[in-house]
PLY file of the C-alpha trace (Angstrom):
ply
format ascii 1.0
element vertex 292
property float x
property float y
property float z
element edge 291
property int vertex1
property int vertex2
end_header
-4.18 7.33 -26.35
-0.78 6.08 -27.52
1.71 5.51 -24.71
5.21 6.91 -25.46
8.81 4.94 -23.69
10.32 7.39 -22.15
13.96 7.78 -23.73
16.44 6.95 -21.58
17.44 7.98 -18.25
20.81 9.26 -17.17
22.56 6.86 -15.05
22.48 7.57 -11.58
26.04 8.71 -10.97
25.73 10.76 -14.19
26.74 14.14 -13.08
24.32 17.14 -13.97
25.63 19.51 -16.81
25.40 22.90 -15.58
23.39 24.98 -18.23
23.26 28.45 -18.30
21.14 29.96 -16.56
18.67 32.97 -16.42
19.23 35.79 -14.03
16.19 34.38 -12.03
17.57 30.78 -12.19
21.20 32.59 -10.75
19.88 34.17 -8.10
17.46 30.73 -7.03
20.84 28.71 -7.27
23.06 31.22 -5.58
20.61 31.51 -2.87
19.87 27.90 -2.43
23.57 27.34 -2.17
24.04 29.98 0.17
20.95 29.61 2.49
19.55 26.29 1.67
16.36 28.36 0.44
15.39 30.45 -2.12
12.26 32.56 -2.69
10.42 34.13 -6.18
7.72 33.60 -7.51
5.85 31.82 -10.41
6.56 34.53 -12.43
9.73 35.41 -12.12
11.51 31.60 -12.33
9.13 29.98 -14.94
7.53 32.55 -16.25
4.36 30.99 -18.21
1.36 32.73 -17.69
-0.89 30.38 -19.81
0.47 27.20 -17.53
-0.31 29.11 -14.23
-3.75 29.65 -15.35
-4.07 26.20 -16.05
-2.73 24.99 -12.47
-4.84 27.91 -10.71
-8.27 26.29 -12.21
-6.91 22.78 -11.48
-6.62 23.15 -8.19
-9.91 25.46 -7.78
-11.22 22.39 -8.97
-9.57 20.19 -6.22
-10.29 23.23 -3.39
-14.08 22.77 -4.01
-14.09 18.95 -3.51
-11.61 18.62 -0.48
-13.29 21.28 1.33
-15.80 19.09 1.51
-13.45 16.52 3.31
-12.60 19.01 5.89
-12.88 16.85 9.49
-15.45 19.17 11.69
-12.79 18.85 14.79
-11.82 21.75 17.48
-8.50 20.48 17.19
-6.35 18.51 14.79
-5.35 15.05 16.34
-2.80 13.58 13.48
-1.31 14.86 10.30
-4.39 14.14 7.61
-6.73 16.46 10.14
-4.82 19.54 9.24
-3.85 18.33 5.93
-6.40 17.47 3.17
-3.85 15.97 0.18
-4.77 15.08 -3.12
-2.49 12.74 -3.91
-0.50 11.39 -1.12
-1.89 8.53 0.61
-4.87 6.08 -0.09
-7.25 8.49 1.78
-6.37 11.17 -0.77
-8.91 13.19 -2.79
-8.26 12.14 -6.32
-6.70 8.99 -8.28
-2.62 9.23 -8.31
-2.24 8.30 -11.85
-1.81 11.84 -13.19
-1.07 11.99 -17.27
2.16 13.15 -18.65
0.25 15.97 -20.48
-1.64 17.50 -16.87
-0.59 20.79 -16.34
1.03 19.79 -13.15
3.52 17.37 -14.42
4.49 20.38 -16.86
5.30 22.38 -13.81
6.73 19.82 -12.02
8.78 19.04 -14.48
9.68 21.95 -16.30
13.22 22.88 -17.38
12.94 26.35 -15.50
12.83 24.23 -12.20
14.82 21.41 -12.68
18.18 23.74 -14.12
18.01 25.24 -10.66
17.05 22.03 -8.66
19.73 19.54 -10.40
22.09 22.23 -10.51
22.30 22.25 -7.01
22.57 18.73 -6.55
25.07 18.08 -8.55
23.25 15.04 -10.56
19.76 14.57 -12.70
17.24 14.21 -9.82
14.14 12.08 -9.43
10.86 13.37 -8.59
9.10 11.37 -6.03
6.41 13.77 -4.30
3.80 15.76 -6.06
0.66 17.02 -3.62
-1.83 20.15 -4.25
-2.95 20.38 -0.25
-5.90 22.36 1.45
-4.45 23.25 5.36
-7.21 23.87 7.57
-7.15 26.68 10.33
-7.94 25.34 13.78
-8.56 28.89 15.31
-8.46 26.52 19.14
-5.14 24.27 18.16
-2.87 25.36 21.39
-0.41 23.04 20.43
1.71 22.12 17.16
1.72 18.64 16.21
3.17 16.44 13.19
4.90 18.18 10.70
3.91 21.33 12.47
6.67 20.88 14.13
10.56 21.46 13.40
11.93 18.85 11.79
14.02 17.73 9.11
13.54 15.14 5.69
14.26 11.80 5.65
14.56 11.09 2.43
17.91 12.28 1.17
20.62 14.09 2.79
19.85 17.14 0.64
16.15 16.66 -0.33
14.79 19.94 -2.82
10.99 20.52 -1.94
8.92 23.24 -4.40
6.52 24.95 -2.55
4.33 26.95 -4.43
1.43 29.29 -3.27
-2.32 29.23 -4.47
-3.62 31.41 -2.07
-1.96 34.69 0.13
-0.76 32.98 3.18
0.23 35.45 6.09
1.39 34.39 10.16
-2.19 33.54 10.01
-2.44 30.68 7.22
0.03 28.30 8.13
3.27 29.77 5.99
6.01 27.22 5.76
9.19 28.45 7.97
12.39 27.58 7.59
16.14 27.68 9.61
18.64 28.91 6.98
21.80 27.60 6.99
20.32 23.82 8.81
20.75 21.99 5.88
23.93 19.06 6.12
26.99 21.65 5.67
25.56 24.77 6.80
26.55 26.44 10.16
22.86 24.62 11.97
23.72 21.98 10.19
25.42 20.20 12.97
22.81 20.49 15.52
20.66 17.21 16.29
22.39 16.57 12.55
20.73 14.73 9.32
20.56 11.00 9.59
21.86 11.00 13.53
19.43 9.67 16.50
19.22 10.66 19.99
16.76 10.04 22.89
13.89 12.32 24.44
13.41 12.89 28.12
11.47 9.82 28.22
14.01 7.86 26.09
12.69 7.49 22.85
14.27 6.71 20.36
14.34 10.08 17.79
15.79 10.75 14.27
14.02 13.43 12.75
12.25 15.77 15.31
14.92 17.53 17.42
13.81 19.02 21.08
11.26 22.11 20.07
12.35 24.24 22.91
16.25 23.35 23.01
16.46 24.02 18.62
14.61 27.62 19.44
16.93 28.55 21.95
19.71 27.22 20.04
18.19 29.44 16.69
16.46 32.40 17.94
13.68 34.14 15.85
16.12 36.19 14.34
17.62 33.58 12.23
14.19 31.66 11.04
12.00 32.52 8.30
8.12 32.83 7.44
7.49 31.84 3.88
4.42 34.37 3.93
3.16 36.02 0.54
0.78 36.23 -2.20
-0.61 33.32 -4.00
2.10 32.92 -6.88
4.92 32.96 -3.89
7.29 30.11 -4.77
9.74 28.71 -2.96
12.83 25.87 -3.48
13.71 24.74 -0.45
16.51 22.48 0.77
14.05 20.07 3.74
17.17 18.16 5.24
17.19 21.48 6.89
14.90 22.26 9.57
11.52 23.38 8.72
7.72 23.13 9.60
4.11 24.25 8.86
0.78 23.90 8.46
0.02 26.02 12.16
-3.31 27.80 10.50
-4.96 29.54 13.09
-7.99 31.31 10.98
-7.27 31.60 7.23
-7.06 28.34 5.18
-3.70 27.78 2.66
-3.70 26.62 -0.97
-0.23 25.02 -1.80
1.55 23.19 -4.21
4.37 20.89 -2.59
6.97 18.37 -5.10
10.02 16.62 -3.63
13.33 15.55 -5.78
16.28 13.51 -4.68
19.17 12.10 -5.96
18.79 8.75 -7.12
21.63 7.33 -5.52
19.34 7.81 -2.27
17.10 4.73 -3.19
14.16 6.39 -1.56
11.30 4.54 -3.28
7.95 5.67 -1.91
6.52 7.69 -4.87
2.70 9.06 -4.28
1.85 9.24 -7.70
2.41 7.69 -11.52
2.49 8.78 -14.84
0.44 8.11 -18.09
2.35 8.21 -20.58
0.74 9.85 -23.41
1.92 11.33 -26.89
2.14 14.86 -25.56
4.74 13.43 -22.95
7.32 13.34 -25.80
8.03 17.03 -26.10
9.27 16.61 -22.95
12.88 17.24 -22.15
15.58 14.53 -21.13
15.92 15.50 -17.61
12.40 16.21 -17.64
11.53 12.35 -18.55
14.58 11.37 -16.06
12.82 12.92 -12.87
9.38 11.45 -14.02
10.55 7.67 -14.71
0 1
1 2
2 3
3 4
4 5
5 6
6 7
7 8
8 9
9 10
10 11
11 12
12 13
13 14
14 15
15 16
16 17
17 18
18 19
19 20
20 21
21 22
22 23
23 24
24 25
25 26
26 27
27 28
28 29
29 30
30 31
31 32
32 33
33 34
34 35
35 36
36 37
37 38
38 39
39 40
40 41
41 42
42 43
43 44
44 45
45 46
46 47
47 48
48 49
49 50
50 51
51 52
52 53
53 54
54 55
55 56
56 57
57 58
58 59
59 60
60 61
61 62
62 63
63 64
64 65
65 66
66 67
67 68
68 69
69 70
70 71
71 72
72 73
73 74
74 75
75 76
76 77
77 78
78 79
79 80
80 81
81 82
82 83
83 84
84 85
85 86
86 87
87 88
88 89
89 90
90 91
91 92
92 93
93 94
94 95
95 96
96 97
97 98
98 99
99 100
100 101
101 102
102 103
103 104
104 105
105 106
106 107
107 108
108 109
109 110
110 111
111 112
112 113
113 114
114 115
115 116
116 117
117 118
118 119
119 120
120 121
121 122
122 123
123 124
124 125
125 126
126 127
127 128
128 129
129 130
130 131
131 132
132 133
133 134
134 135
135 136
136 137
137 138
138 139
139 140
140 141
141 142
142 143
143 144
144 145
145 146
146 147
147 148
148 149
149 150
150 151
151 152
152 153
153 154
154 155
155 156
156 157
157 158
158 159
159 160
160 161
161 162
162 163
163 164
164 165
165 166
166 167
167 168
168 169
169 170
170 171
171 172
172 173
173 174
174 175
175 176
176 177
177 178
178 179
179 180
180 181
181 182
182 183
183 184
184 185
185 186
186 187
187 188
188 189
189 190
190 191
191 192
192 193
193 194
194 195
195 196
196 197
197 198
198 199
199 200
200 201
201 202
202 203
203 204
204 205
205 206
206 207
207 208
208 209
209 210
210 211
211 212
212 213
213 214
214 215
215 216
216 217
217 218
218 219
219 220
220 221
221 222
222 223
223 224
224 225
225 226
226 227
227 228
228 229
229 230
230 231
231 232
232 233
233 234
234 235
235 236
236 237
237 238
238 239
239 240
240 241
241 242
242 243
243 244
244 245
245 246
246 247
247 248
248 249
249 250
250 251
251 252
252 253
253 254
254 255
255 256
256 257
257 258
258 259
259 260
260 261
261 262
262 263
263 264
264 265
265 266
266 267
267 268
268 269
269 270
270 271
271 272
272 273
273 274
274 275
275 276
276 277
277 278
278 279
279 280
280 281
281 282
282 283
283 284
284 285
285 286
286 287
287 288
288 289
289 290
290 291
């Protein structure tokens, strides 16, 4: 297979263009500006139905074999026991190097998300995580731990996560949940804020996991959200606000999770790399920016 240059990237202090938009792109940018979070659904914002069925039998695929790396454990003691990735980490399910003509990096990459994504940031954005992940239900887990937990993103002050739903995830399946408004410049956005440390009881050093019982009686239940819904549920999220997940207490979730940044954030751990192949040209400029 031929491998294709990509063209050139913006610089990184290139400004974003602001296109116009669909009504569904609107309302994802309004609402991300407004909330730090915006929910749709495959649908709605890209709108491809022969691309979804593509990604749904990927990742069937992938279900199949990492359900056969589920850890036989009465409760989760680290991340990766809770977690089964595909591509994140060297214990992941498949090989990283994903081709430039997989159905995932046209998702990923598609012009329907990144309008919305580097509208909001203000610049052309890089993409540096893309991970299908199985979450496995620990009916006896008393206690959250990892990213179950609230938290924020280190990675840039405003990182944009995609989370996308394979499966129908209720309280019961681990939804993703959210604080509106915690991202840098919102009214949580203050409290235990982006970037700033502070020490635990037993003083420890922490940057990114704030006090779990002082931030919920700070933010009462009232102003957090489930992501719950039907597989095809998407969501663009901004993670420098506080979030968590992954809690599955008896029904397994499916999900699709992809991370951009600004480049100016010179955040360089990327899980995964491109083959470039000859179907990679017809992709767009900003598409080949986030990729390269």
């Amino acid at each position: 297979m031929t491998e294709v240059v990509p063209a050139r990237a913006p610089l990184s202090s290139e400004p974003y263009p602001e296109p116009g938009l669909s009504p569904a792109q609107q309302r994802a940018l309004d609402d991300l500006r407004a909330r730090g979070i915006a929910t749709t659904t495959f649908g709605e914002l890209v709108g491809d139905d022969a691309l979804w069925q593509e990604l749904e039998a990927d990742m069937e695929a992938y279900v199949g074999r990492a359900q056969m790396l589920v850890r036989k454990l009465e409760r989760p003691k680290q991340k990766d026991d809770f977690l089964v990735r595909r591509w994140a980490h060297s214990e992941s399910v498949d090989n990283s190097r994903i081709s430039s003509d997989s159905p995932w990096v046209r998702f990923v990459a598609s012009d329907r998300l990144l309008d919305v994504v580097n509208s909001y940031r203000g610049v052309y954005t890089k993409l540096v995580g893309l991970d299908n992940i199985l979450t496995v239900p620990f009916p006896a887990s008393d206690r959250r731990i990892a990213s179950q937990r609230w938290h924020r993103d280190p990675e840039d002050r405003n990182v944009v996560k995609c989370i996308l739903y394979f499966s129908d995830v209720d309280a019961d399946a681990g939804p993703f949940e959210y604080v509106p408004g915690s991202a840098p410049g919102g009214p949580h956005g203050e409290l235990w804020a982006w970037g700033t440390s502070w020490l635990t009881e037993r003083g420890v050093e922490e940057r990114w996991y704030p006090p779990q019982d002082e931030l919920e009686a700070k933010i009462p239940e009232s102003e957090r959200m489930q992501l719950v819904g039907p597989r095809g549920t998407l969501a663009l999220c901004d993670t420098s606000g506080f979030h968590r997940g992954g809690f599955a207490r008896s029904k397994p979730r499916v999900v699709s999770i992809h991370t951009y940044i600004s480049p100016a954030a010179g955040y360089d751990k990327v899980n995964f790399t491109v083959e470039w192949r000859d179907e990679g040209a017809e992709l767009s400029r900003q598409a080949r920016y986030a990729l390269t």
